[in-house]
N, C-alpha and C positions, 0 to 999 in steps of 0.2 A: 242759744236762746231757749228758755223755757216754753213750750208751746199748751200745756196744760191752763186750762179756764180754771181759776178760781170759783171757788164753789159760795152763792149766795144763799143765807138763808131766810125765808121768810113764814108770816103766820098764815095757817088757813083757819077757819069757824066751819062748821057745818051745821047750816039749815035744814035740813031734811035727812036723816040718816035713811029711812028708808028708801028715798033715792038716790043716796050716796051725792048730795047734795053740797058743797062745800065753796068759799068765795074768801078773797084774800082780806087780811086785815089792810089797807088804804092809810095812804098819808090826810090829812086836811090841806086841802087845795079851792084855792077861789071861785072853783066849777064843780058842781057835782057829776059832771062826767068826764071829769079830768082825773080819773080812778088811777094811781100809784102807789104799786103795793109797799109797806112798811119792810126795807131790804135792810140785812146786819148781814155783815164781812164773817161773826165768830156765829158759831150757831149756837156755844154758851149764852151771847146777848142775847139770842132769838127765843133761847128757852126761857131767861129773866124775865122778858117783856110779856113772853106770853104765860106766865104765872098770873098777871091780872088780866088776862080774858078768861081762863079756868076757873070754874063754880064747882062747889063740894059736890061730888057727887057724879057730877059730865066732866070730868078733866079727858076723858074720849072727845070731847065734843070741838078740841082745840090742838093743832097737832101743827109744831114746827116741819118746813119744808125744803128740801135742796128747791132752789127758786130756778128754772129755766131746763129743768128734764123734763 
């Protein structure tokens, strides 16, 4: 039996670079404190998806994540 985790990938934003500031991209959920971050199995989709949170210029400002280290 395989005992190795699969590895999730998810987006982070950063808010504040000066304080190294940063907070997951979130599913839409019925609650706004029902916060679930946006999880992709391939971290190729992770990087798709998150081409439309990167702006010309801050693509620093948007950085795919191993989800759960």
């Amino acid at each position: 039996m395989d005992m190795r985790r699969r590895s999730v990938y998810a987006i982070m934003v950063c808010l504040d670079s000066d304080n190294d500031d940063w907070l997951y991209i979130t599913e839409r959920t019925q609650r706004c404190m029902d916060l679930r971050p946006v999880l992709f199995a391939l971290e190729e989709d992770a990087e798709n998806y998150a081409i439309t949170w990167r702006l010309e210029g801050k693509a620093e400002m948007v950085k795919v994540v191993n989800y759960g280290d």
